[in-house]
N, C-alpha and C positions, 0 to 999 in steps of 0.2 A: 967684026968678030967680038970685039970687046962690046957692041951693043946687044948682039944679040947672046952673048954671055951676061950681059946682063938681066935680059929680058927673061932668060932662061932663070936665074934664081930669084925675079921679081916671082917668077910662077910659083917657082918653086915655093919660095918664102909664102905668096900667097895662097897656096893650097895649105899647106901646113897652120894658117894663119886659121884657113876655113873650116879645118879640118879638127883643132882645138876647139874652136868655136862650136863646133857640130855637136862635139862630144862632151864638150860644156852645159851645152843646152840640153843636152838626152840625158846628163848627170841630174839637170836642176830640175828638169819634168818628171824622171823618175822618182826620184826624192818626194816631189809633192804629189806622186802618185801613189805615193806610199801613206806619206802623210794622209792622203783623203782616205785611202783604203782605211788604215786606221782607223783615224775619226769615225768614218762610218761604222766602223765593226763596233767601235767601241759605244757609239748612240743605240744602235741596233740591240748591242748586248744588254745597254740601260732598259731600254723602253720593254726588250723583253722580258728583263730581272722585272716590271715592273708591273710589265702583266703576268709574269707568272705569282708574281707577290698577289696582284688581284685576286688572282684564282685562286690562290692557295688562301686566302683569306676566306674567298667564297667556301673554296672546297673545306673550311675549318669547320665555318657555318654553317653548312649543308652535313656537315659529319654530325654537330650538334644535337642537328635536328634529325638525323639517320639513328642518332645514338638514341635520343627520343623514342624517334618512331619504333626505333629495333625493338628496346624494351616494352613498349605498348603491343608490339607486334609479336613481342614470346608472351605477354600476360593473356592476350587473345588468343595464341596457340595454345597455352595452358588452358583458358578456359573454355577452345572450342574441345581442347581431347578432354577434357572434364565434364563436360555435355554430352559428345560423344559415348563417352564411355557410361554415363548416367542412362542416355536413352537404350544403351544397348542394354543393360542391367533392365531398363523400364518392359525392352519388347522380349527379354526372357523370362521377368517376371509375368510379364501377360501371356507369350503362350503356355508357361507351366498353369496357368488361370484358366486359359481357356482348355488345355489337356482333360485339368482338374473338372471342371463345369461341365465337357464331354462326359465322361466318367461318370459324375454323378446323375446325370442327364441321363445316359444309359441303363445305369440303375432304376434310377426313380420309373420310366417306362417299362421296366420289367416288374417294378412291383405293381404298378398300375394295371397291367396285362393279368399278373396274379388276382389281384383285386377284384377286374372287371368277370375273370374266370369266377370266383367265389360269390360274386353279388348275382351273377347269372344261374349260378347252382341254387341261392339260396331262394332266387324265384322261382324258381321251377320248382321248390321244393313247396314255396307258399301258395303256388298254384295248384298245385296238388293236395296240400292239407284242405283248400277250400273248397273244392270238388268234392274230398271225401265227407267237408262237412256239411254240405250242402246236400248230398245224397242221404246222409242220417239224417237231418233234420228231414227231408223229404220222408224219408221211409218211420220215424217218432212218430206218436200218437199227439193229439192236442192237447196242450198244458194249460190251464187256469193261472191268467195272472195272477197276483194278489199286490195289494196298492198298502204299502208302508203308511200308518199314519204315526204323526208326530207327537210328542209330548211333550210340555212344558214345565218346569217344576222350580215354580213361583214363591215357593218359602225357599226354599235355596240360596236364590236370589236376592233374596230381602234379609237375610241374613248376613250376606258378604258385604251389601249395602251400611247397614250397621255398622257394620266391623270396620272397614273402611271410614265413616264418618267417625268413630271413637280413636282412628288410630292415629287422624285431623286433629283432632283435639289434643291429642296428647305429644303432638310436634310441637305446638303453638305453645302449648305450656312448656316445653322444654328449650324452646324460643326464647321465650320472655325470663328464665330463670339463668341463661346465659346470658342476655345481654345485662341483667343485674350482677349477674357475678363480674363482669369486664368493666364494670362503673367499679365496681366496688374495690376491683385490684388496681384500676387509674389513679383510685383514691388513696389506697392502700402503697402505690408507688409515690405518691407526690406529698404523705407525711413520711415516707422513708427519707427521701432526698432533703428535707428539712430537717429531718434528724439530723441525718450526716453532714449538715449545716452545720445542724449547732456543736454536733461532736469536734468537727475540724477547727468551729473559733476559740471551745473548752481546751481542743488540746495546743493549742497555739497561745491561748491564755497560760493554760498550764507552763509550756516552754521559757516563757515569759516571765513568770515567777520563779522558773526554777535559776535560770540566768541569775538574776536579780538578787535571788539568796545566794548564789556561789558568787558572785560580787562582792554582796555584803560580807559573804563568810570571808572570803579571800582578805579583805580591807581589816576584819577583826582580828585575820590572823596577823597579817602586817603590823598590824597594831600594838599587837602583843607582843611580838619580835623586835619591834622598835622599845617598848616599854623596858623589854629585860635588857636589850642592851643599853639604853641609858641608868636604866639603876646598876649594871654593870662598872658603866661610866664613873658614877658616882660614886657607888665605895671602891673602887682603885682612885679617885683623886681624893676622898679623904683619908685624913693619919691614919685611922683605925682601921679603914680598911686598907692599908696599907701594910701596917704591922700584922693584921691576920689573914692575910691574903697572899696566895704568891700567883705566880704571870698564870693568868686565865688560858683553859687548853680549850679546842674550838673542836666540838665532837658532833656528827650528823645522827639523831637518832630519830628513830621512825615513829608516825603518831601511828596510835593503835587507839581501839576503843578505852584499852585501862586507862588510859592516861588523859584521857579525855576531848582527843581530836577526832574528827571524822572523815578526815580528808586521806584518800589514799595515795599515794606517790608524794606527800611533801614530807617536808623535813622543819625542825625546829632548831634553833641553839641552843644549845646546854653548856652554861658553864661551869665546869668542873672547879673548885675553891679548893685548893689543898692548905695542908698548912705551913705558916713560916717557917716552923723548924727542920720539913722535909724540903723545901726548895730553895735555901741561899744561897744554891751555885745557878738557879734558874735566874734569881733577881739580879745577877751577878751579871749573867748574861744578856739581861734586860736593858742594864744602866751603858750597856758598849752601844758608840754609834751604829745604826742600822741606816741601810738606803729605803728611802720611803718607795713606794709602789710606782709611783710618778716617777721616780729614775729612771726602776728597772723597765716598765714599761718604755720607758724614751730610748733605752741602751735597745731594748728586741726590736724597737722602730727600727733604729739605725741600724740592727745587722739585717731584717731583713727588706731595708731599702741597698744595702750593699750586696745584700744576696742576688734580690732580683735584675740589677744593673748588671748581671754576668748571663751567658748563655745557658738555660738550665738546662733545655732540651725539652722531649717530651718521653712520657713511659706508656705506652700500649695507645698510642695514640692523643693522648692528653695532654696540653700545656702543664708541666708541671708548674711554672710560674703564675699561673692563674691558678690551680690548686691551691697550691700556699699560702698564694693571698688571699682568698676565700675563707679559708682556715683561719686563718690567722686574725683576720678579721671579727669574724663571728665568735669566734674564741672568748678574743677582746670586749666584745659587746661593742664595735665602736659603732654597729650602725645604729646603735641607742642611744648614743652620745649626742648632744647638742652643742658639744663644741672638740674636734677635736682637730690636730694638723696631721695626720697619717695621710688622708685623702687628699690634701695638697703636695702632700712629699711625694708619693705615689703617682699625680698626673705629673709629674716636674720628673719624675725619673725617667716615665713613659716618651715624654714630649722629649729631652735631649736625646735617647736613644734612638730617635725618627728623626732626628736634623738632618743626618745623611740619607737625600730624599735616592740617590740612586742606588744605595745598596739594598738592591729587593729581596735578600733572603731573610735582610734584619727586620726590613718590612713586613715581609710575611711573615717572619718572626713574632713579631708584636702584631699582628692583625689577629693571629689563631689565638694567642694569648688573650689579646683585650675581647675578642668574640666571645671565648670562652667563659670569661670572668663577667661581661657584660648578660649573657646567657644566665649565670647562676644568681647575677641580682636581679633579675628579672623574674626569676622562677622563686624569689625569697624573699625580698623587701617587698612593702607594702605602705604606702603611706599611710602615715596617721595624721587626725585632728587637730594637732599642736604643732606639726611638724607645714602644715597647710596657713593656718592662722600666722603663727610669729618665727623665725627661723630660729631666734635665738632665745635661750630664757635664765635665767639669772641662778646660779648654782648655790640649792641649800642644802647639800650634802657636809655632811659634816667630816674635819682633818684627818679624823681618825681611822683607824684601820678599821673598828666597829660601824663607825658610821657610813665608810662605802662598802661595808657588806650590808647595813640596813637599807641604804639604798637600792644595793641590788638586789635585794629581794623587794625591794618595792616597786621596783621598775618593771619586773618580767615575775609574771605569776607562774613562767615556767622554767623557775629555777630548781623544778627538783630534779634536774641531770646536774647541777650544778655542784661538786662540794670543793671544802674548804678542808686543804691539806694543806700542813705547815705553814700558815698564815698565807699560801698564795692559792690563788681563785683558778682552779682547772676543771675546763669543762668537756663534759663527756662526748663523745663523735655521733653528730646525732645524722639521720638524713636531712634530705633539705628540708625547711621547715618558713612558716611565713614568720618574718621578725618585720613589727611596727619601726619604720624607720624616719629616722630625722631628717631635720632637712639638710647636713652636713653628709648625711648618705645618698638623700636624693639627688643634690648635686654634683655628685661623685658622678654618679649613673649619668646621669648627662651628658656629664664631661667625658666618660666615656665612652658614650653614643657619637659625641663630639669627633672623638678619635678615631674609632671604628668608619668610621664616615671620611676622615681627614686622610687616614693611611690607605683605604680601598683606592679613593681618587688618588693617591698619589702612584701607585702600583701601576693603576689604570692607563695614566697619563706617560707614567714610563715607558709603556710598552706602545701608548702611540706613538712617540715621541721617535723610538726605534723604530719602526712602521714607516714611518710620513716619507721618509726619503724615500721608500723602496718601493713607494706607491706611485710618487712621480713615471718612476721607472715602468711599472707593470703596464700602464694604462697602452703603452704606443709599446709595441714590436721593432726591435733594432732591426733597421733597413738590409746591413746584412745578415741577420741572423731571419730577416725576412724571405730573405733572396736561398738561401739555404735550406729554408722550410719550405719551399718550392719546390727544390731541386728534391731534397728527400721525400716530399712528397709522391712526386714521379718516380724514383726511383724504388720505394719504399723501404728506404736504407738510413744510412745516416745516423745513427743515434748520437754523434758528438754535438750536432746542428742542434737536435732536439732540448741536449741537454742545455747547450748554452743557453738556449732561446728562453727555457724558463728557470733559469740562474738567478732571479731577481725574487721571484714566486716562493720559489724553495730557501732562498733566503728568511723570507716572512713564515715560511714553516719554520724554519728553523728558531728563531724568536720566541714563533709562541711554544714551537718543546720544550724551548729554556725556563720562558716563564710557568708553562704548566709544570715541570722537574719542581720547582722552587718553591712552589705553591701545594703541590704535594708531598713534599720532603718537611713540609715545615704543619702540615695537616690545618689548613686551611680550611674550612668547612665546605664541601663542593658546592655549597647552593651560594655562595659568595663568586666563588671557582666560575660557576656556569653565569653569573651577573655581568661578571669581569670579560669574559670573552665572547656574549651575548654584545658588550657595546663595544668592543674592539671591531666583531664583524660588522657592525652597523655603523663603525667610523669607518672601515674599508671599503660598505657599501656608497657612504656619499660621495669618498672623494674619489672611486671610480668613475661614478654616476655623474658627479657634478664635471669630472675632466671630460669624459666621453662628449657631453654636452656642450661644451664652450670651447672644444679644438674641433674644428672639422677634418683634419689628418686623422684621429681618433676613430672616426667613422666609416670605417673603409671593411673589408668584405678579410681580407687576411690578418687586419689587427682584430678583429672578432673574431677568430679561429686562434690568434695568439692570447687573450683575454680568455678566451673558453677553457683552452688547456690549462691556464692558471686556475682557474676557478675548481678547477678538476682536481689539481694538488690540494686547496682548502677542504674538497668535500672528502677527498680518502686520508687528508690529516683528522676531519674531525669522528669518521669512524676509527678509526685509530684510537683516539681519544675517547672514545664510547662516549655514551649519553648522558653520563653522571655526571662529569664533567663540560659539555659543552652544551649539553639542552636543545634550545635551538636557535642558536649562533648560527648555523646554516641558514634559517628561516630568513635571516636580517639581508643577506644578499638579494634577494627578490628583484627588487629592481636593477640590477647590474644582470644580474640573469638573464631576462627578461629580456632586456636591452640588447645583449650577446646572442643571443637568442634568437633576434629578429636579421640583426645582422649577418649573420652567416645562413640564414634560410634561404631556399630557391625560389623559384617564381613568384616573386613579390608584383609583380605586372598584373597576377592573378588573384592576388586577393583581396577580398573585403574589406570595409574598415568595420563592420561586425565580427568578422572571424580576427582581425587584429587587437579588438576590445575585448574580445571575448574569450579567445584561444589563445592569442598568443600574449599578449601581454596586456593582462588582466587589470593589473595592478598599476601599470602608467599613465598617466593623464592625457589629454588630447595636448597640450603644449607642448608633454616630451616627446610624444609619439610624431607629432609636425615636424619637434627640433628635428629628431633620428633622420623621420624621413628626407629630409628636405635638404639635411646634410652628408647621407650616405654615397659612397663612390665606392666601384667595385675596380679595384686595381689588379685583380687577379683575372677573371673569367670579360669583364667589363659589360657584365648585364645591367640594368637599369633599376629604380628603388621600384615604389608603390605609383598605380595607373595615377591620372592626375583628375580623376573623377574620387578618386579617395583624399587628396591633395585637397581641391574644393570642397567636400566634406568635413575635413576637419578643420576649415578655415570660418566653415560657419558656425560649427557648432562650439570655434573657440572665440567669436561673434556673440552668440547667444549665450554664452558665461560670462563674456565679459559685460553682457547687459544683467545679467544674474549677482553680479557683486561676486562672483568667484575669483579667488585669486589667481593670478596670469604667472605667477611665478613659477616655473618650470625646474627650479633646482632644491636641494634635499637639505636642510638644516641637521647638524650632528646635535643630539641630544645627550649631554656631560653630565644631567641631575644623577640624584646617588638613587638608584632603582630598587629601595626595599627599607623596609623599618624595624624596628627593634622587635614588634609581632611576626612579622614574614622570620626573622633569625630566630626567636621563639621556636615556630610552627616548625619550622625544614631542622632543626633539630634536633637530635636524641637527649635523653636526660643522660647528666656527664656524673661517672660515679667517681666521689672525690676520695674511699675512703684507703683506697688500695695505692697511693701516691708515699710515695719514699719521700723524707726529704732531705733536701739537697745536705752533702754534707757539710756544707759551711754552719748549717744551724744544727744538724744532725746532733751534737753533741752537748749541744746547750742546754743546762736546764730548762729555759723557759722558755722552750720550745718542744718540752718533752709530749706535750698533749697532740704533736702530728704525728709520735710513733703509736697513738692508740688506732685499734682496729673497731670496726663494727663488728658489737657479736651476732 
């Protein structure tokens, strides 16, 4: 019993044993029947993710080319219903033609019918007239010819003959008396035009003496003017005339024929001699220190060099600071002077007031100033003979208050706007007029050429300077702001994408509003204005051009759509800025254009390197046009550049330059020279009226300065 109780759960135990086991194993086969399921689904799901990517790749391409053919396939339905509807128009106009042509067809054979009825009447009627005169003639008696004989009448004829030969004769002689008359007027014209020879060298001799006498005369007058005031001189320094003399008055009085001058507009000195006994509070007044002319002259230096170191402003568009100086100048006489220091105080004022090269308003400040002031000694100095030869010449004026007024009437023969009030020299407001100038003025002018040249470029350099960084930036499209103009572009939304994307762009507008604000708040002369941003766009055009060229990320099919829009913002800033101002600053982009241009166009596979030289970018050389091509990659649509028969093309023909001695260099040099000269500022513009100028009131009140509150009458 106990064995076969054993046996019984050996079975037991072993079924149970088999029975785990069984179920073990249907565990671990199903498992990895699962697993394989799996896997396979999951190969399965790849391989077909992978054809359907195929396809759908295909099917992208073949949309492409659907999109293509669509549109080729609406431009042929347009232009078959357009022929259609032409021939239809053609076969209405024809039968109303042929309608027409019936009609008249119709007619014409009814009048022909009419016709043929009328020509058949009208024979029948000629047949009939001829019968009946055929039967008269029959039934007439016989008529006697008679034979006409002819007559000749031979004096007649012999008569006209004559007349005829005398009317020969009397052409010939009228012949021969005209071609004597047109000798005789040939002749008669060619001592006229020696006439008017000698008239034109008589009257040019004439002009010639007459100079030469109002030379003379001018010098005799001088002469004379010099005489009286040295004997002037002389009885005020001896006793006697001392004792009967009191302080000389300085009176302008006009020559007239009584008095024995001939000269209209000058003026002579008169001095007045009163006697001792009425004047001993005048000699009184004589013997007090006085400041000599040279002080007071050095004191109105120094106020209006302390003047013009301050902001004057401008009044109806005109530097007042360059008025003043003008004035004040010419006042002076200093551009007569062969020695004087105003014009060294004057460029030392100008040059500290510009050390501060980044504050541009003070720039343009002083640039509208020295333009303007450079402008009126342009249009007034005039070099003379002495001032050419030696710069400097040795001073024989004499200490006296008489002897720099004999000077200055020796110096300027048109001192009669000139008079002499209370011993000081004020002169009348004249227009601009030419003054023979020294070489202490010419140098002036230079120096202020110097200037006008030195602040333009500095202005210039400023605003590239603000630029340069923001150009790095323009040339490449930020990747997400790439990715964004994508997605806007599909969606046709988006305008924050937009905006960021040309955040860089609109920066560099913003610059140049600044700079143009400042530039015309300080009235800069726009032909200056249009120089200045004329090479700013042509410093934008290299260093887009040159980056484009030497990054090949640059050259890509969405960074030329991102390049385009920017170039979009310079062309609606510069009509903004109208033409006055900007000229053609636009124009200077050209190659960057060009360039964008090419990059963002379609079927490059299809075209020429004639239509690429010719059409499209004119103005590029075969090096850049290789560089573009040869580095272009289209990241967006992924078409391909230019065929590789245009490639070989341009490989030879940049072969056969380089055997030409052409240069191979491929990139754009920035041109920094100063683009104009003292005649271009001349020409561009307007004559500057100085007489209507307030002056500042730091001088306003000064006497001697009182000759800037005169007006022109």
């Amino acid at each position: 019993m106990q064995w076969l109780l054993k046996a019984c759960l050996f079975i037991t135990d072993s079924f149970f044993h088999f029975a785990t086991q069984a179920q073990w194993r249907c565990h671990r086969d199903h498992s990895y029947y699962q697993n394989m399921q799996k896997a396979t689904i999951t190969y399965q799901c790849a391989w077909r993710q992978r054809l359907a990517r195929r396809e759908l790749r295909k099917l992208r391409m073949a949309s492409r080319e659907t999109g293509a053919l669509k549109e080729a396939k609406d431009k042929l339905e347009k232009r078959v219903e357009e022929l259609t509807w032409r021939l239809q128009l053609e076969k209405r106009l024809r039968t109303d033609l042929e309608e027409t042509k019936a009609q008249e067809v119709t007619k014409l054979q009814e009048a022909l019918h009419d016709m043929q009825l009328q020509v058949e009447e009208a024979q029948s009627m000629v047949i009939r007239a001829r019968e009946a005169a055929r039967k008269a003639i029959e039934e007439a008696p016989p008529v006697i010819k008679e034979t006409p004989v002819l007559v000749h009448d031979t004096e007649k004829i012999d008569e006209l003959t004559a007349e005829l030969e005398s009317l020969k004769t009397l052409l010939v002689i009228e012949r021969q008396s005209t071609d004597s008359t047109k000798q005789a007027l040939v002749e008669a014209e060619a001592k006229n035009e020696e006439l008017a020879k000698k008239l034109r060298d008589a009257e040019r001799k004439a002009d010639q003496l007459q100079d030469s006498v109002q030379r003379v005369e001018e010098k005799l007058s001088n002469v004379e003017s010099e005489n009286q005031v040295l004997r002037q001189q002389a009885l005020a320094i001896s006793p006697t005339g001392r004792a009967l003399s009191a302080r000389p008055k300085t009176n302008i009085i006009q020559r007239t024929p009584d008095n024995g001058n001939i000269f209209n507009g000058e003026t002579k000195l008169a001095l007045d001699l009163s006697p001792a006994a009425h004047n001993v509070k005048e000699m009184e007044t004589e013997e007090k220190p006085q400041k000599s002319l040279n002080e007071k002259q050095q004191e109105n230096q120094d106020l209006l060099i302390k003047c013009i170191s301050h902001d004057l402003g401008f009044a109806g568009g005109k530097p007042i600071a360059a008025c003043v100086i003008y004035r004040c100048l010419l006042h002076w006489r200093s551009f007569e002077v062969e020695r004087t220091s105003v014009f060294d105080r004057l460029i030392q004022t100008i040059g500290s007031a510009i050390e501060t090269q980044d504050n541009n308003d003070s720039l343009s400040y002083w640039l509208s100033n020295s333009t303007s002031l450079l402008l009126l000694l342009q249009r007034t100095l005039k070099a003379g003979g002495a001032a050419s030869i030696t710069p400097y010449r040795r001073r024989t004026s004499s200490a006296s208050l008489f002897g720099r007024m004999s000077q200055g009437l020796r110096g300027s023969p048109q001192s009669a706007g000139i008079s002499f009030l209370n011993g000081r020299m004020v002169a009348g407001l004249h227009d601009l007029r030419q003054v023979e100038a020294k070489y202490p003025a010419l140098l002036f002018k230079q120096q202020l050429t110097a200037f006008v040249e030195k602040i333009y470029g500095m202005i210039r350099d400023n605003l590239k300077k603000e630029i340069s960084p923001l150009l790095g930036l323009c040339i490449q499209a930020p990747r997400t702001s790439r990715a964004s103009l994508v997605k806007s572009s599909r969606s046709q939304a988006n305008a924050v994408a937009q905006q960021a994307l040309i955040a860089h762009w609109q920066s560099i507008v913003k610059s140049l509003n600044n700079y143009l604000k400042t530039l015309r708040a300080n009235y800069v002369p726009p032909f200056l204005v249009r120089k200045v941003f004329t090479q700013i766009f042509s410093f934008i055009n290299v260093q887009l051009f040159n980056s484009l060229l030497l990054r090949r990320e640059c050259c890509s099919f969405s960074n030329g759509e991102y390049v385009k829009a920017g170039l979009a913002e310079l062309e609606r800033w510069c009509f903004d800025a109208t033409e006055e101002y900007t000229g053609s600053a636009w124009e200077e982009l050209k190659h960057i254009r060009q360039a964008v241009g090419f990059l963002v166009i379609h079927q490059k596979p299809k075209k020429t390197l004639k239509e690429i030289t010719n059409d499209l970018c004119p103005v590029l050389s075969i090096q850049q046009l290789y560089r573009i091509s040869t580095m272009y990659w289209d990241d967006k649509y992924g078409t391909h550049s230019v065929s590789s028969d245009v490639i070989s093309s341009m490989r030879i023909q940049m072969t056969e330059d380089s055997n030409n001695a052409v240069s191979s260099s491929f990139l754009l040099d920035d041109d920094s020279s100063i683009p104009f000269t003292v005649d271009d500022i001349s020409k561009s513009m307007a004559q500057i009226d100085i007489s209507d100028i307030d002056p500042p009131p730091m001088i306003r009140e000064n006497s001697g300065f009182s000759f800037l509150m005169q007006r022109a009458e």
